[in-house]
MMTF fields as JSON, N, C-alpha, C and O atoms, coordinates in Angstrom:
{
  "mmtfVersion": "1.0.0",
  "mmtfProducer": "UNKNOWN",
  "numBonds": 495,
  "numAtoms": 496,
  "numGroups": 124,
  "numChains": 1,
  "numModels": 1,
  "chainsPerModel": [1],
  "groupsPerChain": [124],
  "chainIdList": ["A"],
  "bondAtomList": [4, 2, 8, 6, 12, 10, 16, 14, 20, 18, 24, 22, 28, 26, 32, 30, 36, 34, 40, 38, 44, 42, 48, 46, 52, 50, 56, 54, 60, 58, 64, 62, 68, 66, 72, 70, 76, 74, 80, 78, 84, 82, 88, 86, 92, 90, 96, 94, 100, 98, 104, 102, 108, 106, 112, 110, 116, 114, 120, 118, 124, 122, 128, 126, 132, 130, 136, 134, 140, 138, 144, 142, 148, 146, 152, 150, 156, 154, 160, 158, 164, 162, 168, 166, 172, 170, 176, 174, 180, 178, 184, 182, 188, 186, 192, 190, 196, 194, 200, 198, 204, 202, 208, 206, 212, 210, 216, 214, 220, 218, 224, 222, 228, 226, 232, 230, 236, 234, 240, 238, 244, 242, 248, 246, 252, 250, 256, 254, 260, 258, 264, 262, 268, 266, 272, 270, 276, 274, 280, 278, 284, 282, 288, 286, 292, 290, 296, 294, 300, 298, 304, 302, 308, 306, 312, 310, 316, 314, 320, 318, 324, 322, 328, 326, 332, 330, 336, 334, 340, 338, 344, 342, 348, 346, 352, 350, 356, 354, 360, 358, 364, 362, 368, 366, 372, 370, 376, 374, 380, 378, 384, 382, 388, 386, 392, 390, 396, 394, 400, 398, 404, 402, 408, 406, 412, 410, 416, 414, 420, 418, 424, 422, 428, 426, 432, 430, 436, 434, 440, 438, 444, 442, 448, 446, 452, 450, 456, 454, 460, 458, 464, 462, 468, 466, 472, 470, 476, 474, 480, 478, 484, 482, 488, 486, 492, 490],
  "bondOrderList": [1, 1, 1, 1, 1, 1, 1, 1, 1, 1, 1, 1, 1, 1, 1, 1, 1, 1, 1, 1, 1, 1, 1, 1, 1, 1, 1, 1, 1, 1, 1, 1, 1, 1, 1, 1, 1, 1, 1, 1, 1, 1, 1, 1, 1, 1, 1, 1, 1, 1, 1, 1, 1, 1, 1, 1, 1, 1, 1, 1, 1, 1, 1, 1, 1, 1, 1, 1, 1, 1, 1, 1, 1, 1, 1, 1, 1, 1, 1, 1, 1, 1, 1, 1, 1, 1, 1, 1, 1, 1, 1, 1, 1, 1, 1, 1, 1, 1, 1, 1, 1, 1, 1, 1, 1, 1, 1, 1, 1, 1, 1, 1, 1, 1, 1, 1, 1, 1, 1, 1, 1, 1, 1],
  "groupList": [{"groupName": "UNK", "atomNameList": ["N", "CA", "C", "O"], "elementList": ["N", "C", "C", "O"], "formalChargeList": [0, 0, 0, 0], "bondAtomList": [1, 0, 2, 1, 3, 2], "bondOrderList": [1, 1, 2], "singleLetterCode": "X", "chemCompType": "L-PEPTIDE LINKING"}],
  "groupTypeList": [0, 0, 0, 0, 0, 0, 0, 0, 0, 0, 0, 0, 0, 0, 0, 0, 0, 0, 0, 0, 0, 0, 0, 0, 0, 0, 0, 0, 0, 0, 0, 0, 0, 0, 0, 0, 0, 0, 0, 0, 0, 0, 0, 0, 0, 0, 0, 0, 0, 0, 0, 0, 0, 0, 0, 0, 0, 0, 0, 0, 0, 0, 0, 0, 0, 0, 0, 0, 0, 0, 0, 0, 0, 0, 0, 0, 0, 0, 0, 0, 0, 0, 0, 0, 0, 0, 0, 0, 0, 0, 0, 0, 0, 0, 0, 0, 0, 0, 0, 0, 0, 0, 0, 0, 0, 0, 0, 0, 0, 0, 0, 0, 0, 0, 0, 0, 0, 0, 0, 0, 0, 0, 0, 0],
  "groupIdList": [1, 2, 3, 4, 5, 6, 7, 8, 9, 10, 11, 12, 13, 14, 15, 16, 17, 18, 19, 20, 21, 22, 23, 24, 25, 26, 27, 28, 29, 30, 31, 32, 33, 34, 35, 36, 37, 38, 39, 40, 41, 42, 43, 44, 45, 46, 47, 48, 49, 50, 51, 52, 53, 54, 55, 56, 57, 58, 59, 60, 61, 62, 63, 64, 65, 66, 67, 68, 69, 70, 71, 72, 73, 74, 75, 76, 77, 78, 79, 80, 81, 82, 83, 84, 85, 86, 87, 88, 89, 90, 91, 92, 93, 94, 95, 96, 97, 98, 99, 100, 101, 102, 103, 104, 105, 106, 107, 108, 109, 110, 111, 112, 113, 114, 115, 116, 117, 118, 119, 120, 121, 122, 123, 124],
  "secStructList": [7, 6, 6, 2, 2, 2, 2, 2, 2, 2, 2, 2, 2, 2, 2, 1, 2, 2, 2, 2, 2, 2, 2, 2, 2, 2, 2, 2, 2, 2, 2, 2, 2, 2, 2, 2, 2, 2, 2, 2, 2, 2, 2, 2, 2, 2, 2, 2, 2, 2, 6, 6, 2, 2, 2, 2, 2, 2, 2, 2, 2, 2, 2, 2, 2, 2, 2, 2, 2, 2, 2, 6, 6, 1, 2, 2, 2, 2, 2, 2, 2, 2, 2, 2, 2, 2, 7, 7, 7, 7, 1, 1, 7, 7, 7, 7, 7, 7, 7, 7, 7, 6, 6, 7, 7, 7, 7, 7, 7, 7, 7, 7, 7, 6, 2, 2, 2, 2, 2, 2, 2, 2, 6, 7],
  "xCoordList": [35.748, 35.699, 36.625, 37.352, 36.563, 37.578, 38.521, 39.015, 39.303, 40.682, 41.247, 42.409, 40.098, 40.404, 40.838, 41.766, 39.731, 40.358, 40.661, 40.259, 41.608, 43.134, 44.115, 45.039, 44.132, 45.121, 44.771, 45.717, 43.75, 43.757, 44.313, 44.743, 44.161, 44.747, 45.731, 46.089, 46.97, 48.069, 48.705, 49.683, 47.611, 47.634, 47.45, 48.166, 46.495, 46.594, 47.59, 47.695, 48.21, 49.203, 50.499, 51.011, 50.774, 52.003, 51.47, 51.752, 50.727, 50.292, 50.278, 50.773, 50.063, 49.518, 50.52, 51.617, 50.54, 51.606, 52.714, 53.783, 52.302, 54.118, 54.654, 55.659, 54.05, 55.305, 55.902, 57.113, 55.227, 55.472, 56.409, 57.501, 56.34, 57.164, 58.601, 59.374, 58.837, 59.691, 60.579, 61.794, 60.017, 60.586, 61.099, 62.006, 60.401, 61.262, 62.147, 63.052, 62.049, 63.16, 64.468, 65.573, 64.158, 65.544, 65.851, 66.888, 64.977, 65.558, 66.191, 67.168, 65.601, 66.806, 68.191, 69.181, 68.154, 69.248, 70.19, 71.41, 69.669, 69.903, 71.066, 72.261, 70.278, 70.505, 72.232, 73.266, 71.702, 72.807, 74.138, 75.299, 73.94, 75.173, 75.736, 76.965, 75.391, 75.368, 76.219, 77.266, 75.91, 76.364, 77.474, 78.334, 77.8, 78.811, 80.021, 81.23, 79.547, 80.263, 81.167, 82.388, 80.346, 80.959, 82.027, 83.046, 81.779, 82.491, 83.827, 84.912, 83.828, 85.432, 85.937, 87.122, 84.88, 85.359, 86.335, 87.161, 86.334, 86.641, 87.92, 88.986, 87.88, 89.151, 90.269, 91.49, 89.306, 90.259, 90.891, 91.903, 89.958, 90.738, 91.826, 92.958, 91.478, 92.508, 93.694, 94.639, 93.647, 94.842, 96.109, 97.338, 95.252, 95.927, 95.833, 95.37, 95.886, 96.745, 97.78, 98.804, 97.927, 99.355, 100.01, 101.201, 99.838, 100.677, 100.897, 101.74, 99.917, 100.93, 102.552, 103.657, 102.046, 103.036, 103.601, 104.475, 104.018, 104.946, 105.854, 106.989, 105.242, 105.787, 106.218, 107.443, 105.824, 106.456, 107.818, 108.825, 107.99, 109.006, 109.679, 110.596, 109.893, 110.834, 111.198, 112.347, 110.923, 111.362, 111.834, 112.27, 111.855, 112.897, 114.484, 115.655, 113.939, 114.838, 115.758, 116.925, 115.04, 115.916, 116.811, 117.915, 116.113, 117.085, 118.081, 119.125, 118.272, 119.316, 120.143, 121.274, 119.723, 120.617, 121.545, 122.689, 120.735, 121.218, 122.572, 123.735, 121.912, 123.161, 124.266, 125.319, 124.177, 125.249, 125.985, 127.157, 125.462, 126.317, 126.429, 127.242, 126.042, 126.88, 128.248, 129.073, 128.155, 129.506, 130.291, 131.491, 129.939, 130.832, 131.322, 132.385, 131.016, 131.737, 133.402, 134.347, 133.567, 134.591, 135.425, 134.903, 136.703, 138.04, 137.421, 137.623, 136.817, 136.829, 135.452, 135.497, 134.515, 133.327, 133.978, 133.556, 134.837, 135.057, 136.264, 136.379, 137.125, 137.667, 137.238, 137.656, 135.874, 135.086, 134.501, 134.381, 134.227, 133.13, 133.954, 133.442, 135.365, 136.522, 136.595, 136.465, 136.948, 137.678, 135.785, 135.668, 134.612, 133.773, 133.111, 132.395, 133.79, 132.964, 134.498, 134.29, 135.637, 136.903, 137.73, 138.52, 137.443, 138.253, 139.718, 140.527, 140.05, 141.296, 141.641, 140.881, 143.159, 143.378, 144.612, 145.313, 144.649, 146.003, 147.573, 147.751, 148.227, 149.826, 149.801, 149.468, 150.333, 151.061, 149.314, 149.357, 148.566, 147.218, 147.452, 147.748, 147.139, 146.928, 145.578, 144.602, 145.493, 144.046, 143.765, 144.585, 143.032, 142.805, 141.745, 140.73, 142.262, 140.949, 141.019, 141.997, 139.964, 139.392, 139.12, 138.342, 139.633, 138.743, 138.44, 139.19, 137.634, 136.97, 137.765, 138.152, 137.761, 138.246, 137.56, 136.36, 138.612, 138.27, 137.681, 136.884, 138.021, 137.425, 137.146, 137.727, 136.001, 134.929, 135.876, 136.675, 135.597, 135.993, 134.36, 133.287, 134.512, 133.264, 133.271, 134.268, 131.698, 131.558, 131.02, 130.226, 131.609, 130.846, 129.462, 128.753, 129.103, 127.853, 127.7, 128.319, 126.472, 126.757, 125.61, 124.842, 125.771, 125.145, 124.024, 124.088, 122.808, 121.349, 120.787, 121.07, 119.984, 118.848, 117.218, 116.008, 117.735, 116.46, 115.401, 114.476, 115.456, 113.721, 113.191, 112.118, 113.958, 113.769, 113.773, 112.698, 114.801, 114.623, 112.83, 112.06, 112.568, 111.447, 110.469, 109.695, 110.41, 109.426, 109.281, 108.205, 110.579, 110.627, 110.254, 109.632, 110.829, 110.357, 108.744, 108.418, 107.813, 106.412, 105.847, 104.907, 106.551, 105.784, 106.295, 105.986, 107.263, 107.855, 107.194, 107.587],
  "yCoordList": [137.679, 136.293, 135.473, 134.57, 135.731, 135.184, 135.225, 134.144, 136.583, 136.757, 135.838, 135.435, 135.509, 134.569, 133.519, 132.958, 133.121, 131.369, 131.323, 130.424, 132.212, 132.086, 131.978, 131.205, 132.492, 132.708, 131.436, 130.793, 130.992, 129.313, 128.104, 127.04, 128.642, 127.382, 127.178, 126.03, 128.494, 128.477, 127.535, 126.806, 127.999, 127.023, 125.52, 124.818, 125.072, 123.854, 123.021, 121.803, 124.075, 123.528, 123.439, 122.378, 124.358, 123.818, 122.93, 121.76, 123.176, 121.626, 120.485, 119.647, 120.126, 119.023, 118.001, 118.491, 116.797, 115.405, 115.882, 116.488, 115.578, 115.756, 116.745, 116.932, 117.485, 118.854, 118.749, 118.969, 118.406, 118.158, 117.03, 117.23, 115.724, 114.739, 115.387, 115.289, 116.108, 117.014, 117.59, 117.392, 118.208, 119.223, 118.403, 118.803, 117.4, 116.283, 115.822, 115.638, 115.539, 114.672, 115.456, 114.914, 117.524, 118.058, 118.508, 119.168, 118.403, 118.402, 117.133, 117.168, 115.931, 114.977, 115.052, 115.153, 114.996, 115.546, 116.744, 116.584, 117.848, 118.885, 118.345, 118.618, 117.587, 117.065, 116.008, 116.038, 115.186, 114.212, 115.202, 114.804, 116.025, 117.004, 117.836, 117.759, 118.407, 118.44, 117.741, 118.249, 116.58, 115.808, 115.067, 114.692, 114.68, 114.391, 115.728, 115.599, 116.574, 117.826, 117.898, 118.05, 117.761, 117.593, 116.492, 116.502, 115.462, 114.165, 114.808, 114.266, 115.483, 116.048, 117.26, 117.594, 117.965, 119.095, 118.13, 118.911, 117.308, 116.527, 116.108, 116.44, 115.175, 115.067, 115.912, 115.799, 116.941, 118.215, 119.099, 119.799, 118.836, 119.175, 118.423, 118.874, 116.78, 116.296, 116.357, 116.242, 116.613, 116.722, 118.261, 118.282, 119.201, 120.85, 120.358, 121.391, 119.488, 118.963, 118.397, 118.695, 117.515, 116.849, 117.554, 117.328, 118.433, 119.198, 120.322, 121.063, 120.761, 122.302, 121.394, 121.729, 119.885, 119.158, 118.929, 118.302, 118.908, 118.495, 119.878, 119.794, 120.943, 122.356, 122.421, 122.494, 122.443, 122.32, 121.541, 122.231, 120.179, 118.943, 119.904, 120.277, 120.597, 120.642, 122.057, 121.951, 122.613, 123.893, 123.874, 124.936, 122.358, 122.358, 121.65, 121.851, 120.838, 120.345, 121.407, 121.164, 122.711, 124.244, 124.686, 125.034, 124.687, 125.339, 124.551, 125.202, 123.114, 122.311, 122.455, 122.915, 122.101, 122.343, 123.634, 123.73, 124.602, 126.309, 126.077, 126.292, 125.444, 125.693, 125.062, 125.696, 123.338, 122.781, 123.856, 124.177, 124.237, 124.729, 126.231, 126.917, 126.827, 128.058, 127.713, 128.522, 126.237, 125.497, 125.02, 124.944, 124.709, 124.137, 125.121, 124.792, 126.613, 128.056, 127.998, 128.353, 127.35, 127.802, 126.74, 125.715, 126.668, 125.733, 124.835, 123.639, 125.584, 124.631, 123.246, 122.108, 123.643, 123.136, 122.055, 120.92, 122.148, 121.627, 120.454, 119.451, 120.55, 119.629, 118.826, 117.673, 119.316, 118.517, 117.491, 116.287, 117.918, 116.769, 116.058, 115.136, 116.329, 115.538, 114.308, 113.207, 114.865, 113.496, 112.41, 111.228, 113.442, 112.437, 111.361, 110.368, 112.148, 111.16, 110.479, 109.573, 110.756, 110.002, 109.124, 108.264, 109.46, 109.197, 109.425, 108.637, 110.697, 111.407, 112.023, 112.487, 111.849, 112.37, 113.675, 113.653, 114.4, 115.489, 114.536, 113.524, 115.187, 115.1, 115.228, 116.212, 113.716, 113.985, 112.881, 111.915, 113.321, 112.759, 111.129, 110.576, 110.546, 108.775, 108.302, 108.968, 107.234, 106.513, 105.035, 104.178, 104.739, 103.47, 103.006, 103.616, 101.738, 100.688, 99.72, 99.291, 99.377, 98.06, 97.471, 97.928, 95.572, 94.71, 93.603, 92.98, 93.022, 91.828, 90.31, 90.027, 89.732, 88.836, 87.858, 87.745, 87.318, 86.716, 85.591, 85.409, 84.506, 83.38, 83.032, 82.199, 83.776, 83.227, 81.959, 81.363, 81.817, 80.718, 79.617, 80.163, 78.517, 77.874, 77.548, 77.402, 77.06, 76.394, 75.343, 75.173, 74.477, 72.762, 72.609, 73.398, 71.776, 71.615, 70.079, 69.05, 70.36, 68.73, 68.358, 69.007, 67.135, 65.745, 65.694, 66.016, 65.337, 65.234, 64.216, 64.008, 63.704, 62.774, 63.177, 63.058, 63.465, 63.864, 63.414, 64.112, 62.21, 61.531, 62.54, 63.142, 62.568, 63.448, 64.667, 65.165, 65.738, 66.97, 67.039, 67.681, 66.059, 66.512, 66.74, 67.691, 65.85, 66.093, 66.999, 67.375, 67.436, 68.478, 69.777, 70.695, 69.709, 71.092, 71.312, 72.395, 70.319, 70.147, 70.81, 71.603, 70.398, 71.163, 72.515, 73.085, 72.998, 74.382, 75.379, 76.481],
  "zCoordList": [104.843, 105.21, 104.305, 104.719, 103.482, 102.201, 102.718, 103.04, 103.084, 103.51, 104.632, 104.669, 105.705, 106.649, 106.655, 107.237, 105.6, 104.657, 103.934, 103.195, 103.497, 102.806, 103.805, 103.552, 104.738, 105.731, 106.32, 106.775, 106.4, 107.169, 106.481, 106.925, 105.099, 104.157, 104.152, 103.889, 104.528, 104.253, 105.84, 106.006, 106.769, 107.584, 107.679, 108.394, 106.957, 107.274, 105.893, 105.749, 105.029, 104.356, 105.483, 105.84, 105.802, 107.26, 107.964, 107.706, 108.842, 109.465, 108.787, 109.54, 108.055, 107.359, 107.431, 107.701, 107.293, 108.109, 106.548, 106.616, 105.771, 105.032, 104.849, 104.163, 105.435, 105.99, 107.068, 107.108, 108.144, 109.463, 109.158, 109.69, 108.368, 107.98, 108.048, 109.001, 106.795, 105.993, 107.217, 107.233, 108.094, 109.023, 110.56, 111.29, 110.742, 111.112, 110.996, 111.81, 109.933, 109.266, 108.96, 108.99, 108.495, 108.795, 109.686, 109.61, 111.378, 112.232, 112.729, 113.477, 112.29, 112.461, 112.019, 112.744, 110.824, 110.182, 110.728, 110.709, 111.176, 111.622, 112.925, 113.036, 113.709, 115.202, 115.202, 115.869, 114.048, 113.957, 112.968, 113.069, 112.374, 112.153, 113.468, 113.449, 114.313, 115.371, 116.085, 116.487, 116.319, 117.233, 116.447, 117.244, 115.019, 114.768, 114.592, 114.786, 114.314, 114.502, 116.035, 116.011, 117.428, 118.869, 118.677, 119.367, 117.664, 118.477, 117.31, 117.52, 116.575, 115.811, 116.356, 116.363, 116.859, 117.851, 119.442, 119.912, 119.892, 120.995, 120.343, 120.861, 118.894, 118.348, 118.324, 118.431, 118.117, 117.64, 118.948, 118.938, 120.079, 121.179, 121.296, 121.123, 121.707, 121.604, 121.4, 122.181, 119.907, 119.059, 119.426, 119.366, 119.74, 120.299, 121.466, 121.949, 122.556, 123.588, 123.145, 123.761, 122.1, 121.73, 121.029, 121.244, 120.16, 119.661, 120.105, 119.6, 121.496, 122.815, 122.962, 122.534, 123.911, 124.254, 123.507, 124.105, 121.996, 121.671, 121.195, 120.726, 121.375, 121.074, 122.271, 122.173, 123.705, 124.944, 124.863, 125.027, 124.63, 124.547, 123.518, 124.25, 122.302, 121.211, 122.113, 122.543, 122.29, 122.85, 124.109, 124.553, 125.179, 125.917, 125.132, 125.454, 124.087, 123.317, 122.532, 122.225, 122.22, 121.797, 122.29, 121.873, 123.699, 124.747, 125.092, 125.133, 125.437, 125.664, 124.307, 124.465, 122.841, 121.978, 121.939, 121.493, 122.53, 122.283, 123.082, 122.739, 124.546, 125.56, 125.031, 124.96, 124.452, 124.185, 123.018, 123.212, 122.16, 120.691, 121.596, 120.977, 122.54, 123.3, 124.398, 124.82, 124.679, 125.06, 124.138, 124.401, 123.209, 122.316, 121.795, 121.268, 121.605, 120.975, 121.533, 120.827, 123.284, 124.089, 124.031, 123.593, 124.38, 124.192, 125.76, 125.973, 126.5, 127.747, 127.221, 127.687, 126.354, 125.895, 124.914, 125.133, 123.964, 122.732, 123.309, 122.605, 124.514, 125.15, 125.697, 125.596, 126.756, 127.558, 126.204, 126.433, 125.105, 124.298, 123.481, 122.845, 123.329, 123.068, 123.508, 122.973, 125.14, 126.187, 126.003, 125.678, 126.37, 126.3, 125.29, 125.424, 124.067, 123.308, 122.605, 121.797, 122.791, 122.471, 123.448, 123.059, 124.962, 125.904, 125.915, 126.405, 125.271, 125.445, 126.927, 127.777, 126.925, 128.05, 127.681, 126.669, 128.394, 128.366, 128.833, 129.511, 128.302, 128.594, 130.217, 130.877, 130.759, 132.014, 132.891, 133.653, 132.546, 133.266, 132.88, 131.82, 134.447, 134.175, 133.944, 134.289, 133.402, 133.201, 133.894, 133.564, 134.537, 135.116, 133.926, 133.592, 133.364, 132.856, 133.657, 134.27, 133.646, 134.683, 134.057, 133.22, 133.895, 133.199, 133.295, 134.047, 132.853, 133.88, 133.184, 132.051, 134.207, 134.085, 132.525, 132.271, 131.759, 130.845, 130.711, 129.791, 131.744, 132.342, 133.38, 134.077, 133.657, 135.476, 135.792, 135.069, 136.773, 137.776, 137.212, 136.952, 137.16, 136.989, 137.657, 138.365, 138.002, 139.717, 139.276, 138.351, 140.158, 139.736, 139.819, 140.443, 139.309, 139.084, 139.778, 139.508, 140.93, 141.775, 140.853, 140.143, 141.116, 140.63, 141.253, 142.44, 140.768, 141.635, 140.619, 139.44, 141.381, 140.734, 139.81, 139.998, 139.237, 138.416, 138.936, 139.351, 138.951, 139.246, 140.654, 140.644, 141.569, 142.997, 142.735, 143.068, 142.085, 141.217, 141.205, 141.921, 140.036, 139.599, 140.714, 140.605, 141.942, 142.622, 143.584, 144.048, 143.963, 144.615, 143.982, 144.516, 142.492, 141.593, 142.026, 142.511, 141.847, 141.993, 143.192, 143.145, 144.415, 145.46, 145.936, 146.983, 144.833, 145.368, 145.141, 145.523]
}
């Protein structure tokens, strides 16, 4: 009989409200680590979406650099980026520049009545 109520005591020491308090309180705790844990896991997805895409974006940016500096190796590549970024031309080839006129034509400016101006501005 003894042995029984030892084994009950140890029971109603777990039961008892400030344990039960205690074990509350680190499953609260427990709960809100948890859940702030999800909301940095979400960040963190986030973030390995923007940086696939920006490994996507630099590695089409590779390949365009690769191609240009595998054109620029050849005499036909290193001419083409000549004329474009110098506007050179070869011996014998003509060039048209076009250029705009230095002074527009001005157009007169008619005469109106302000006071009437204004009221017409109003109901437009």
């Amino acid at each position: 009989m003894r042995n029984f109520q030892q084994k009950r005591g140890w029971k109603n020491i777990i039961y008892s409200r400030p344990v039960l308090g205690i074990l509350a309180i680190l499953l609260f705790v427990f709960v809100w680590t948890v859940f702030r844990f999800m909301g940095k896991m979400q960040i963190t997805r986030e973030n390995r979406i923007t940086a696939e895409n920006k490994v996507t974006q630099l590695g089409k940016e590779k390949e365009k650099l690769s191609s240009d500096i595998a054109k620029l190796q050849t005499n036909a590549g290193v001419e083409e980026s000549i004329r474009d970024k110098f506007g050179w031309a070869k011996e014998g080839e003509g060039l048209i520049v076009i250029l705009d006129k230095k002074n527009p034509e001005e157009v007169p400016k008619k005469e109106s009545n302000r006071f009437f101006d204004f009221f017409r501005n109003w109901f437009r």
